[in-house]
FINU-596476 format. One record per residue: x, y, z of N, C-alpha, C in turn; residue in three letters. Coordinates in pm, 1 decimal. Example, Ala and Ser with C-alpha at 12.3 -4.5 7.8 and 13.67 -1.06 7.14 Angstrom:
(atom (1319.0,-569.0,780.0),(1230.0,-450.0,780.0),(1320.0,-330.0,780.0),'ALA')
(atom (1285.0,-225.0,708.0),(1367.0,-106.0,714.0),(1290.0,3.0,787.0),'SER')
END
This chain:
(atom (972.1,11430.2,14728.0),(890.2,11535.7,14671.6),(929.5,11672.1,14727.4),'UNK')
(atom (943.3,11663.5,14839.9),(1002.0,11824.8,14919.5),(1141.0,11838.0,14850.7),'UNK')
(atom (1185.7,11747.3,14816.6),(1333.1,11829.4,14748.5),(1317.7,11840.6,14619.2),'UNK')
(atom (1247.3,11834.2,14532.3),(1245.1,11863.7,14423.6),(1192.0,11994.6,14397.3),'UNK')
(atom (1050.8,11973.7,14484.1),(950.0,12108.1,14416.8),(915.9,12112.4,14568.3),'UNK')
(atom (801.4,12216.5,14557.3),(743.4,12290.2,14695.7),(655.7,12263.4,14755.7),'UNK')
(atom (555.8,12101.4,14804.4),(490.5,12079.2,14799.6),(389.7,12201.4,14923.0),'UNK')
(atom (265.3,12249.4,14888.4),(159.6,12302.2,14994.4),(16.9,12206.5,14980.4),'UNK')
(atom (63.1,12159.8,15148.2),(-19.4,12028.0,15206.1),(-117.8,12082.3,15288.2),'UNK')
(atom (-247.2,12101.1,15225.7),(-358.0,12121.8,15311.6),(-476.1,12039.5,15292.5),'UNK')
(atom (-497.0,11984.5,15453.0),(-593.8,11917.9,15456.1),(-572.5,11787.8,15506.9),'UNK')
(atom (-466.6,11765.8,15538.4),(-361.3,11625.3,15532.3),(-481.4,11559.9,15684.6),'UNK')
(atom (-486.0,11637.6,15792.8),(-574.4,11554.9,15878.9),(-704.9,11541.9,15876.4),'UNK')
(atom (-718.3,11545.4,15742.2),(-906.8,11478.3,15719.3),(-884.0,11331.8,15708.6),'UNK')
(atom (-724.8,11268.7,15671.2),(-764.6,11147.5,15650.4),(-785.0,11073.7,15763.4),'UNK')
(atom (-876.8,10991.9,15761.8),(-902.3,10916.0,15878.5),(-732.8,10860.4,15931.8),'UNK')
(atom (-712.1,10873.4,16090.3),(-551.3,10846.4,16115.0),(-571.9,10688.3,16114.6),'UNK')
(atom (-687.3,10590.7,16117.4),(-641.7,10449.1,16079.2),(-809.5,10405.7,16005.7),'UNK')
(atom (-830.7,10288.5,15998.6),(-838.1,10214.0,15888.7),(-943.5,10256.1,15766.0),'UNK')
(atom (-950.0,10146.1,15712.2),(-962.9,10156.4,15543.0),(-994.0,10311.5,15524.1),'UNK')
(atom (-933.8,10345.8,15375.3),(-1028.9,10486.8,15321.9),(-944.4,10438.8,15160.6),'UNK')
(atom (-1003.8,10587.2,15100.3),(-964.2,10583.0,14977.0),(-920.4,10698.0,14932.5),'UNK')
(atom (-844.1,10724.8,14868.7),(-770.4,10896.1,14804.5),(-818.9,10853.1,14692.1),'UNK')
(atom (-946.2,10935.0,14628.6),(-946.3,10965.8,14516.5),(-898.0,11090.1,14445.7),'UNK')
(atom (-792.0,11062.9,14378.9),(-700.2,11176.5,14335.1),(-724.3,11223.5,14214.9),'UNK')
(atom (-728.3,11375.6,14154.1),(-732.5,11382.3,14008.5),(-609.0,11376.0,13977.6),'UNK')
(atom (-605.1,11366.0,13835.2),(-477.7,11324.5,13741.3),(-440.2,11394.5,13612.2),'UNK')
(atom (-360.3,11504.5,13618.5),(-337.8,11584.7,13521.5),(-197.5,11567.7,13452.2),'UNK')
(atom (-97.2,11516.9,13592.2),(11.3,11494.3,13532.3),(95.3,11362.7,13626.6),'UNK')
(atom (190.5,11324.6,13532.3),(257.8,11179.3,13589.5),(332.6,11190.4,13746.1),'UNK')
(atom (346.7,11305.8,13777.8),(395.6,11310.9,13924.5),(275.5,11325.9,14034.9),'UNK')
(atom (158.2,11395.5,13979.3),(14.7,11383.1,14091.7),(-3.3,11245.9,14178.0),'UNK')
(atom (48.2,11105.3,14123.9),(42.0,10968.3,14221.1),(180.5,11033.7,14347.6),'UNK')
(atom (290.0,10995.2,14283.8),(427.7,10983.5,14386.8),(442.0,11144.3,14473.4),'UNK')
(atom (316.1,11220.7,14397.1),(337.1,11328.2,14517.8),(259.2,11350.1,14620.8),'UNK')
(atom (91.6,11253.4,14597.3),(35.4,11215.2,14685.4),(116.6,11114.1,14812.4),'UNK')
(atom (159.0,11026.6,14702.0),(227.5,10938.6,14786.7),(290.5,11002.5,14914.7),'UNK')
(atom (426.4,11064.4,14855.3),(516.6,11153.8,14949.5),(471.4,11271.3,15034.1),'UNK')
(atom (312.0,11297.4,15030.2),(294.5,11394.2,15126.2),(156.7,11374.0,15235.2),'UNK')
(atom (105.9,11250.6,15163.7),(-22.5,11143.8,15251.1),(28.6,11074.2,15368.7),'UNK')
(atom (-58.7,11153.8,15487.8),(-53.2,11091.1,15664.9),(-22.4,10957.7,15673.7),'UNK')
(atom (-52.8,10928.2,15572.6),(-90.5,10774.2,15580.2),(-35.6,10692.2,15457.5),'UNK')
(atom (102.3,10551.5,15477.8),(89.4,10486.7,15324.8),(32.5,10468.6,15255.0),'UNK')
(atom (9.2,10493.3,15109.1),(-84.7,10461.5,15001.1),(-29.7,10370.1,14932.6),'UNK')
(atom (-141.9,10281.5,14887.7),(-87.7,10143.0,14785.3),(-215.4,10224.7,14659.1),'UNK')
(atom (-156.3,10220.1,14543.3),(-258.8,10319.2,14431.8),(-206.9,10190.6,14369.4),'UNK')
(atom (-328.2,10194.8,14256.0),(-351.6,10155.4,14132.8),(-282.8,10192.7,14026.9),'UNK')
(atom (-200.1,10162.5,13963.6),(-108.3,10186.6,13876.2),(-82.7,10128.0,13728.7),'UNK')
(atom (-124.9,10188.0,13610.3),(-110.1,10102.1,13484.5),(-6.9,10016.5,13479.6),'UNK')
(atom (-20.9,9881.3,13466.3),(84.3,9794.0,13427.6),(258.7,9831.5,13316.3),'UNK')
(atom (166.6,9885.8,13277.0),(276.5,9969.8,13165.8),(377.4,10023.0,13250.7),'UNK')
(atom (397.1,10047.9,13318.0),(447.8,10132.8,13442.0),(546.0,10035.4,13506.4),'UNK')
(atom (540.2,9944.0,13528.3),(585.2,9849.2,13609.1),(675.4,9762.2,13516.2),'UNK')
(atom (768.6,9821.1,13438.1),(912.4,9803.9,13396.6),(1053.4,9810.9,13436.8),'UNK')
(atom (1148.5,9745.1,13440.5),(1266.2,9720.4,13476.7),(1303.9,9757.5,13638.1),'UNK')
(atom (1359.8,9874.9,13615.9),(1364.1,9888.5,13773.7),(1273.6,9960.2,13893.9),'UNK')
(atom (1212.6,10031.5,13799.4),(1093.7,10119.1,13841.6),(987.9,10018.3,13869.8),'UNK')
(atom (971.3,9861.0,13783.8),(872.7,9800.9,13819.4),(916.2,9768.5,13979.7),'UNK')
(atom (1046.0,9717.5,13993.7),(1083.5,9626.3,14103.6),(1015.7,9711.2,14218.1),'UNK')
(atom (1090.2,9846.2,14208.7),(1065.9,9974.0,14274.1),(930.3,9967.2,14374.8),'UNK')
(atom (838.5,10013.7,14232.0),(670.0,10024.9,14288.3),(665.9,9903.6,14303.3),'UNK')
(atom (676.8,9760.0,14311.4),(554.3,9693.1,14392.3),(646.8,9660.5,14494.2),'UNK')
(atom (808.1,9685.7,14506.4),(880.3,9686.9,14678.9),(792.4,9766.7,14794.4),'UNK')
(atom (750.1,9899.3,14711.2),(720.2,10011.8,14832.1),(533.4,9978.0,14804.5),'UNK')
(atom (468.7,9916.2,14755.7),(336.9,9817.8,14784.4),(234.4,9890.6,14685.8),'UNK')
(atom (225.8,9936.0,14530.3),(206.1,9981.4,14498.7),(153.0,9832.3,14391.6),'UNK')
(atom (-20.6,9886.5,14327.9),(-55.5,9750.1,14236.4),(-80.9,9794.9,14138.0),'UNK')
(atom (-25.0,9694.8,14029.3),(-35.4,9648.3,13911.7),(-222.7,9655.6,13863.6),'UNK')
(atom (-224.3,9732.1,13779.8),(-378.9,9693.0,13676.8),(-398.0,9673.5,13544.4),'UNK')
(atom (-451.8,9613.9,13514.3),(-479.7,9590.3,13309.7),(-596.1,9658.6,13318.0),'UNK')
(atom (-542.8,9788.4,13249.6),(-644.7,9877.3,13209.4),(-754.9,9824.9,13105.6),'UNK')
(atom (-730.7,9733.4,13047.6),(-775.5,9686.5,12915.8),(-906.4,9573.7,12965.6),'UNK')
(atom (-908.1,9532.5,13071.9),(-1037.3,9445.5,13104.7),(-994.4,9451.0,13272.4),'UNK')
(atom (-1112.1,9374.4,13320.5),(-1170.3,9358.6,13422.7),(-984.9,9258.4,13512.6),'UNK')
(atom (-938.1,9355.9,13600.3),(-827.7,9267.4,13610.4),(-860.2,9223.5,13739.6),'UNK')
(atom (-891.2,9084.0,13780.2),(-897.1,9018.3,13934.3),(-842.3,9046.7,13960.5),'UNK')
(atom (-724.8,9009.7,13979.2),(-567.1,9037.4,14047.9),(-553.4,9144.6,14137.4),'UNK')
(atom (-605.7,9296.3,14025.3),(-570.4,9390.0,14087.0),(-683.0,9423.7,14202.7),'UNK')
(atom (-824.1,9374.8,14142.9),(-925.1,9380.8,14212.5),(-917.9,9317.6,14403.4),'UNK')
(atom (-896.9,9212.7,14362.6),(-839.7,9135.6,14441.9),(-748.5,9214.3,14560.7),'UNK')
(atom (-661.6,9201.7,14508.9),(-498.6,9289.3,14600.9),(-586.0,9443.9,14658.9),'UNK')
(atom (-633.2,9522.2,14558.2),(-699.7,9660.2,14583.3),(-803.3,9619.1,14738.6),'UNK')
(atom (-890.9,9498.9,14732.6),(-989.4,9499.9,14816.6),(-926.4,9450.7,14963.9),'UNK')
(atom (-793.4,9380.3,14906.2),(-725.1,9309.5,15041.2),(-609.2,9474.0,15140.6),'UNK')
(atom (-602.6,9600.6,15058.1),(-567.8,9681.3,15147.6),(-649.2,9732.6,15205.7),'UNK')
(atom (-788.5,9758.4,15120.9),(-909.5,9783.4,15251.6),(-887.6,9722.2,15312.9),'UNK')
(atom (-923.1,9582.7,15300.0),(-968.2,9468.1,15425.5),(-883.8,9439.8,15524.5),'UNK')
(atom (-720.4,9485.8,15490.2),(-656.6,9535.3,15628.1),(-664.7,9657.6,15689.3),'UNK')
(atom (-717.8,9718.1,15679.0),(-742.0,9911.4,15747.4),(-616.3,9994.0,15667.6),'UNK')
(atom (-606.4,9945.5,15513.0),(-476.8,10043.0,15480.1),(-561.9,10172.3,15388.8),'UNK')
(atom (-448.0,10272.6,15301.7),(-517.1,10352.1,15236.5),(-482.8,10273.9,15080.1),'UNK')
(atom (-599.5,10325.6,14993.8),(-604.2,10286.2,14857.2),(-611.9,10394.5,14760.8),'UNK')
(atom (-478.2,10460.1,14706.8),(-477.8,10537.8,14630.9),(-589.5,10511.0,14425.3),'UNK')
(atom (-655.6,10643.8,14408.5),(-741.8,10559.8,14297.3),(-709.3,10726.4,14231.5),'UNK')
(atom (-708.4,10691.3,14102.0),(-746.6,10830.9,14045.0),(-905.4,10769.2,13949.4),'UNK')
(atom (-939.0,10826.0,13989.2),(-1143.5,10801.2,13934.9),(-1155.4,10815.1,13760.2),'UNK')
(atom (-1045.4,10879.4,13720.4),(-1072.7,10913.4,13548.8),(-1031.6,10783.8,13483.7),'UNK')
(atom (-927.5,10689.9,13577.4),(-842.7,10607.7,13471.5),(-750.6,10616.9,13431.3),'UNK')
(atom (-733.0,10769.4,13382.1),(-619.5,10778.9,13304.7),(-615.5,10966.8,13259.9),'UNK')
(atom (-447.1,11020.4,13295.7),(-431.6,11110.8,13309.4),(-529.2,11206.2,13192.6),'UNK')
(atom (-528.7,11314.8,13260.2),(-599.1,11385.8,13158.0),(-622.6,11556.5,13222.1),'UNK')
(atom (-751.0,11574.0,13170.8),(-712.0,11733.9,13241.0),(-752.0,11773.3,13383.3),'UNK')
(atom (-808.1,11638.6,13469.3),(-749.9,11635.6,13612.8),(-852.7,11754.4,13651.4),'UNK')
(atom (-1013.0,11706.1,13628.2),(-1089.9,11773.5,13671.4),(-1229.0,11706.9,13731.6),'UNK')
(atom (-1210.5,11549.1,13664.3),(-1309.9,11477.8,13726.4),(-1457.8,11477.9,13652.1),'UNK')
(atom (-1396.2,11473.7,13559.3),(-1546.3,11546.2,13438.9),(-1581.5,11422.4,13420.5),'UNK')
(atom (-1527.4,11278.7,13390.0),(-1561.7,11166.2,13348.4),(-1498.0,11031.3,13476.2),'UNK')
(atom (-1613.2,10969.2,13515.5),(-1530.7,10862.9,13609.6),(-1567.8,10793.2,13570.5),'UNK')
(atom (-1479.8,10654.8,13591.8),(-1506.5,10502.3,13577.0),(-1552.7,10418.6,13677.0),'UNK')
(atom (-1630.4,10327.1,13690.5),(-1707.8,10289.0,13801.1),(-1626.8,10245.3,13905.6),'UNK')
(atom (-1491.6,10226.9,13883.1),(-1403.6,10119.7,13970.7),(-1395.2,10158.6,14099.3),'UNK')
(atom (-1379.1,10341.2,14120.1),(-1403.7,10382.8,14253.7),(-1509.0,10358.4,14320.9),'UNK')
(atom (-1666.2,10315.7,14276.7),(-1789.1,10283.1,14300.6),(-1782.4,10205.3,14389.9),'UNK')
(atom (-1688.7,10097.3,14289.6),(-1745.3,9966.5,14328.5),(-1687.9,9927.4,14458.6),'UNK')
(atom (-1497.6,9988.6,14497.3),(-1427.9,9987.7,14557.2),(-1499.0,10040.6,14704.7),'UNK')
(atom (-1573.8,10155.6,14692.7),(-1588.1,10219.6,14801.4),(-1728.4,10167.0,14841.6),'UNK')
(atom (-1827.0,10119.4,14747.3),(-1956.9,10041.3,14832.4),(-1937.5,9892.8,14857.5),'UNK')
(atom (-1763.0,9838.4,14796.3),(-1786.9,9713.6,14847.9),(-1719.0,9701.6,14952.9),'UNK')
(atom (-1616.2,9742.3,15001.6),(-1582.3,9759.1,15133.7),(-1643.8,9859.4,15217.3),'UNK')
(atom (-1710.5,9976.7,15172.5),(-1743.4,10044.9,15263.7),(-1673.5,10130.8,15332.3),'UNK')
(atom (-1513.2,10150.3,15274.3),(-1463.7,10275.2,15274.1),(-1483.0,10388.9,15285.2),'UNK')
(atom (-1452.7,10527.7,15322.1),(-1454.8,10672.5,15303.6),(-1410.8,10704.2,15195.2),'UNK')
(atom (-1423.0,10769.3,15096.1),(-1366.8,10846.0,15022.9),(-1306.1,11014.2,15047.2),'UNK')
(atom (-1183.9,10998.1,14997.7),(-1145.9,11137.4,15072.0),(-1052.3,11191.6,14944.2),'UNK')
(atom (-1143.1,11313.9,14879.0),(-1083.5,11357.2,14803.7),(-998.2,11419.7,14818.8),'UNK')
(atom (-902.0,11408.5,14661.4),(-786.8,11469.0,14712.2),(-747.5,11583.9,14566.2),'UNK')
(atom (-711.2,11689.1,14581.2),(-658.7,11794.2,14453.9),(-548.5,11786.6,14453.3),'UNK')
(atom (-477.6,11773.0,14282.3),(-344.8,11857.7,14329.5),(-333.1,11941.7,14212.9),'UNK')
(atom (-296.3,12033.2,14235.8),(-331.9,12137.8,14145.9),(-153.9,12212.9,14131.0),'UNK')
(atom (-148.4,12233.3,14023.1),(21.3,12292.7,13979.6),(133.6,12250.6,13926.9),'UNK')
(atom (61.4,12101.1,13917.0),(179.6,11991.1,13844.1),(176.9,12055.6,13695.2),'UNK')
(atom (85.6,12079.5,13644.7),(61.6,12045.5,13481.1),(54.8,12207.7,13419.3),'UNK')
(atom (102.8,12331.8,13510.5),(76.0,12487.5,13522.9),(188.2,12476.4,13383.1),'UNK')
(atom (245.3,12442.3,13389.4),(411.5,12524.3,13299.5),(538.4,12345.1,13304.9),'UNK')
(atom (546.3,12325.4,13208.3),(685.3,12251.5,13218.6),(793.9,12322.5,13256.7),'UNK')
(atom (896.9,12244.6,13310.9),(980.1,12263.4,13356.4),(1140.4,12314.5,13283.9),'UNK')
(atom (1210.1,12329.5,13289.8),(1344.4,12429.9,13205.7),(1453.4,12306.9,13181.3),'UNK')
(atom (1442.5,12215.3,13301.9),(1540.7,12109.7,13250.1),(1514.2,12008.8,13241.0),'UNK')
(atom (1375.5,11935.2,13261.3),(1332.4,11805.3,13216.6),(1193.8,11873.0,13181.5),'UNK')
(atom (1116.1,11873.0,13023.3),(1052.2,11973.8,13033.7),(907.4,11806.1,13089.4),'UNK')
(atom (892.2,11724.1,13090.3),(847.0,11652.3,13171.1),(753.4,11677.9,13262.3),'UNK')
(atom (831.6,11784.0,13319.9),(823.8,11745.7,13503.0),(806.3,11896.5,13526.6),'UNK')
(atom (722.0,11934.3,13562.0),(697.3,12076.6,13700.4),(846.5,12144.5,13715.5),'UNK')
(atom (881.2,12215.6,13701.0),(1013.3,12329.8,13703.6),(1035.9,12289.5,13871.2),'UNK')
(atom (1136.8,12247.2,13879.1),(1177.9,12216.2,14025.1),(1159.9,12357.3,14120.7),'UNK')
(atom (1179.0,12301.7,14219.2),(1108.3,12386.6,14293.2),(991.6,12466.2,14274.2),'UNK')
(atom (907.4,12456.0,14201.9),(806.8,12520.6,14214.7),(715.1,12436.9,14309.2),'UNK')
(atom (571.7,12540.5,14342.7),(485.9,12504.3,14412.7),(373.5,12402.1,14342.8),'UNK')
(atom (330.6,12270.7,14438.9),(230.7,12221.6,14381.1),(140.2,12228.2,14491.5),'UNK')
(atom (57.9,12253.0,14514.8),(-56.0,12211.5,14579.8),(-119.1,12057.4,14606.7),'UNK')
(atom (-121.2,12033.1,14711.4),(-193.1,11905.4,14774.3),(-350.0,11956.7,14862.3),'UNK')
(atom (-412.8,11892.0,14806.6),(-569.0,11959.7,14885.9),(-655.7,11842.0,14939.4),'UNK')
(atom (-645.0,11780.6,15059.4),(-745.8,11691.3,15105.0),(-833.6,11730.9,15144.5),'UNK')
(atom (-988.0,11665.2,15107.5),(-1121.1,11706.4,15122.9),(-1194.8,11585.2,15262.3),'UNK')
(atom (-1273.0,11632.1,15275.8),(-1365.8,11574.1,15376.9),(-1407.1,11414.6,15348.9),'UNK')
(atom (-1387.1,11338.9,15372.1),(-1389.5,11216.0,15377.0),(-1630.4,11202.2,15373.8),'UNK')
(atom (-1614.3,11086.5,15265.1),(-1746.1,11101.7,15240.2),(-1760.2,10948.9,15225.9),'UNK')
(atom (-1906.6,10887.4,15249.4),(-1953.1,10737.6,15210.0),(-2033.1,10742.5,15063.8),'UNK')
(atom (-1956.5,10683.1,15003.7),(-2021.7,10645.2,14866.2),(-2184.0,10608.8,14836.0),'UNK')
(atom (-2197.5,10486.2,14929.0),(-2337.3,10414.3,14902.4),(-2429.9,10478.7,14974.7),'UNK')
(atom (-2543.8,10457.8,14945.0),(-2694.3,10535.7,15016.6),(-2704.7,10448.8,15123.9),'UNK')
(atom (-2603.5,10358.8,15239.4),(-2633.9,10316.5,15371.2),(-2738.4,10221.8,15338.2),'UNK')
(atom (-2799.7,10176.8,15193.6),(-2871.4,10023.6,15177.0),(-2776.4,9916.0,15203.0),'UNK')
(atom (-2663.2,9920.3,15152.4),(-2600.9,9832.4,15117.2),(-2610.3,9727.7,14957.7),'UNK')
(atom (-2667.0,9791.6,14895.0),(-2713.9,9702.9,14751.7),(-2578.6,9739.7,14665.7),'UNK')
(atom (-2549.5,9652.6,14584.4),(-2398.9,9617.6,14509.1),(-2455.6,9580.3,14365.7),'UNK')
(atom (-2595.5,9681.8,14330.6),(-2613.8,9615.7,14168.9),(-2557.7,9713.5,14156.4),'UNK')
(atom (-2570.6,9716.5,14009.7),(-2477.9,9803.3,13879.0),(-2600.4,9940.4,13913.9),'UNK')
(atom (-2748.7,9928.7,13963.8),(-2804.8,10068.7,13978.4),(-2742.7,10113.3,14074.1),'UNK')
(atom (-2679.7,10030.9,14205.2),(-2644.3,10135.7,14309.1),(-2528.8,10171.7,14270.8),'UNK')
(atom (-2449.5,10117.0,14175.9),(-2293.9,10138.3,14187.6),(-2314.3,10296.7,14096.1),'UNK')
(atom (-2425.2,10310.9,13952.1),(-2419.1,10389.1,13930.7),(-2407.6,10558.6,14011.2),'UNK')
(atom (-2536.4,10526.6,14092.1),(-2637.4,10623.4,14145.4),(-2491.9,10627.8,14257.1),'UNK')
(atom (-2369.6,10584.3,14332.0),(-2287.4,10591.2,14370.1),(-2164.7,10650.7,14308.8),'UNK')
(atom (-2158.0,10638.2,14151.4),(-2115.7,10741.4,14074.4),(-2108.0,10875.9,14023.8),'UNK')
(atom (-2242.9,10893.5,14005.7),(-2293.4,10988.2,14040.2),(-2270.8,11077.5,14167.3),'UNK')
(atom (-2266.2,11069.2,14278.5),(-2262.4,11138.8,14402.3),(-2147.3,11110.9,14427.7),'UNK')
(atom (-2036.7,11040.9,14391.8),(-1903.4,11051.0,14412.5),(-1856.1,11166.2,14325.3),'UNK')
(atom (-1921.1,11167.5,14188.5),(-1887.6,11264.8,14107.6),(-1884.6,11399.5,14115.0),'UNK')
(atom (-1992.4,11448.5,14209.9),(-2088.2,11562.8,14242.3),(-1988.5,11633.5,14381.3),'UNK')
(atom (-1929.0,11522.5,14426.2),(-1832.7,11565.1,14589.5),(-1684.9,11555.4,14511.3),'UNK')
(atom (-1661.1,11521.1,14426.5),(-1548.5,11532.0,14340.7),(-1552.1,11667.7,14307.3),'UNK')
(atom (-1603.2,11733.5,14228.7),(-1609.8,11825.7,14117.2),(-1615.7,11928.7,14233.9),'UNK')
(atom (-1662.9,11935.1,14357.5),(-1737.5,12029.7,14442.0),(-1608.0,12049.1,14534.1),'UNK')
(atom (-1510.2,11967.2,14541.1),(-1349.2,11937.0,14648.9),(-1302.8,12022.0,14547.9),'UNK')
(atom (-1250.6,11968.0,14374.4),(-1197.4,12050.3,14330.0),(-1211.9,12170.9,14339.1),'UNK')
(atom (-1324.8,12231.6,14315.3),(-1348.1,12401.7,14286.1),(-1312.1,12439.0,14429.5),'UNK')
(atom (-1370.3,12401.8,14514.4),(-1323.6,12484.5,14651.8),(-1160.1,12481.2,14648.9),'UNK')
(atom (-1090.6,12356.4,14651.4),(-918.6,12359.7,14636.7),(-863.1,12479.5,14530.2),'UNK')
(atom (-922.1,12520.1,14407.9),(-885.2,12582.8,14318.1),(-922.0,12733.4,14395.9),'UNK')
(atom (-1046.7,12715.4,14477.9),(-1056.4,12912.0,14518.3),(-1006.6,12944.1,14611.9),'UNK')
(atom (-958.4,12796.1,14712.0),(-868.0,12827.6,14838.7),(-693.1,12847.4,14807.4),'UNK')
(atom (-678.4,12758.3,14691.9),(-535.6,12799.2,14646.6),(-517.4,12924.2,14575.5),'UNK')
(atom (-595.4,12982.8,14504.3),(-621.4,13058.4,14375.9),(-501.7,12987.5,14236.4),'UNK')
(atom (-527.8,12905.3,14231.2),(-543.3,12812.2,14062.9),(-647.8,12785.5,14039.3),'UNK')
END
């Protein structure tokens, strides 16, 4: 990532330096995962559409520990694998929307909910802001090389209200207030960067 474009990494020691947490990342454009990746204290194993995980690029991401999901239903597997890097003290990359978009956190899917009140993880938001400013001149794809992207880690937060309850009301009412510290990381990242 540093040789391509310019990454500016602030915030990098909020993440807890060891076990479990979670990067919830927004998602505006296809390089916001591998540039978290390449500039996070800490390895990230993220959630990754299956679609993704073709020929050599598949071999690729799940060599360097990166999981497979079926966006399309409830996938054990990934559920599974996702809960077993908590349950070793690793990090679990998530983007909360699902699926790229305008990378503001306006709509989440419960999966971060469920992830962070069933292990009991931190959540530690994360911005990146500058991927999706302007395409690029020679892969129009991709961010104009060398330019600047912004990386913004936020304050590490607990999802659940400290009951411990795992119905679908707490997971909501855990949505909710994940949502509220989402939206509230972004805007501060956007007035501390000025994007």
């Amino acid at each position: 990532m540093y040789g391509l474009w310019r990454p500016r990494v602030l915030g990098a020691w909020r993440v807890p330096a060891s076990g479990p947490a979670i990067l919830a990342v927004n998602h505006s454009h296809n390089i916001d995962g591998p540039m978290v990746m390449g500039v996070s204290p800490r390895p990230t194993h993220f959630l990754i559409k299956k679609e993704a995980f073709v020929g050599p690029l598949g071999t690729f991401l799940t060599g360097i520990g990166q999981l497979k999901v079926d966006r399309t239903s409830a996938d054990r597997t990934a559920i599974t694998d996702a809960l077993g890097v908590l349950g070793n003290g690793g990090v679990l990359g998530i983007f909360p929307e699902g699926t790229r978009g305008e990378g503001d956190f306006a709509s989440l899917r419960a999966g971060l909910a469920y992830f962070a009140v069933r292990s009991g993880a931190p959540i530690v938001p994360v911005a990146v802001l500058g991927s999706s400013e302007k395409p690029g001149r020679l892969i129009e794809g991709l961010p104009p090389l060398r330019s600047r992207v912004d990386v913004v880690f936020g304050d590490p937060f607990e999802a659940g209200d400290g009951s411990g309850r795992r119905t679908r009301a707490a997971l909501d009412e855990a949505t909710e207030r994940i949502q509220k510290q989402l939206s509230s990381h972004l805007e501060n990242a956007r007035r501390l960067t000025g994007r």
